[in-house]
Steps between C-alpha positions, in 0.01 A plus 500: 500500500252744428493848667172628625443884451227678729359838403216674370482475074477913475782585728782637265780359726298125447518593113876535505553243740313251233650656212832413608413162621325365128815736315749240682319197481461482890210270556216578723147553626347805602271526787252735475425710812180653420369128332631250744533672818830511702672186538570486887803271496632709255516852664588327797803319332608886365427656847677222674770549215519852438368655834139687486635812448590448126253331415215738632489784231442765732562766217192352281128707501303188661766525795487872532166511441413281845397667811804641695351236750594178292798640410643605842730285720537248233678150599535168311135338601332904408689511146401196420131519559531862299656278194255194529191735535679758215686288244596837323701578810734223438812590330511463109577280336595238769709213317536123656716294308700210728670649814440839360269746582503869354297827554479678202676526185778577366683379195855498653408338776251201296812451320756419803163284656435318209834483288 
């Protein structure tokens, strides 16, 4: 099975996250935010997974940088419109492979996921 890796090419966590994947022969195919767009079933999959809250990278500049307005009294359906309409905003990178789902990286963790 091959794992699916979404991100954006010049994030550094997306670079290490890639790195490790081709350095342990971990097959897979990276989707490209800023090229292809969000894939809907996708982030919904991780939200539904995950829970909106970890996937929405509310530390990023493209969140912060949103009126206070759009980022007040945020709730599932409000998070995710932020994240379709600001792909940046979406956790990085976010890895699919199977049953699992994964915000961000970490080399520890890739390793118990993915043996």
């Amino acid at each position: 099975m091959t794992a699916i890796l979404y991100g954006i090419p010049a994030c550094d966590s997306v670079k290490k996250a890639r790195t490790w994947l081709d350095d342990h022969k971990v097959a897979y195919r990276f989707h490209d935010y800023k090229k292809a767009g969000v894939d809907q079933a996708a982030l919904e999959r991780a939200v539904d997974r995950l829970g909106w809250e970890k996937v929405l990278n509310r530390q990023g500049t493209t969140f912060r940088k949103l009126p206070e307005s759009e980022r007040a009294d945020l709730d599932r359906a409000r998070a995710m419109a932020i994240m379709q309409a600001y792909p940046s905003s979406i956790k990085r990178p976010l890895l699919e492979h199977g049953t699992v789902i994964e915000a961000g990286f970490s080399a520890d963790r890739y390793a118990t996921l993915l043996g």
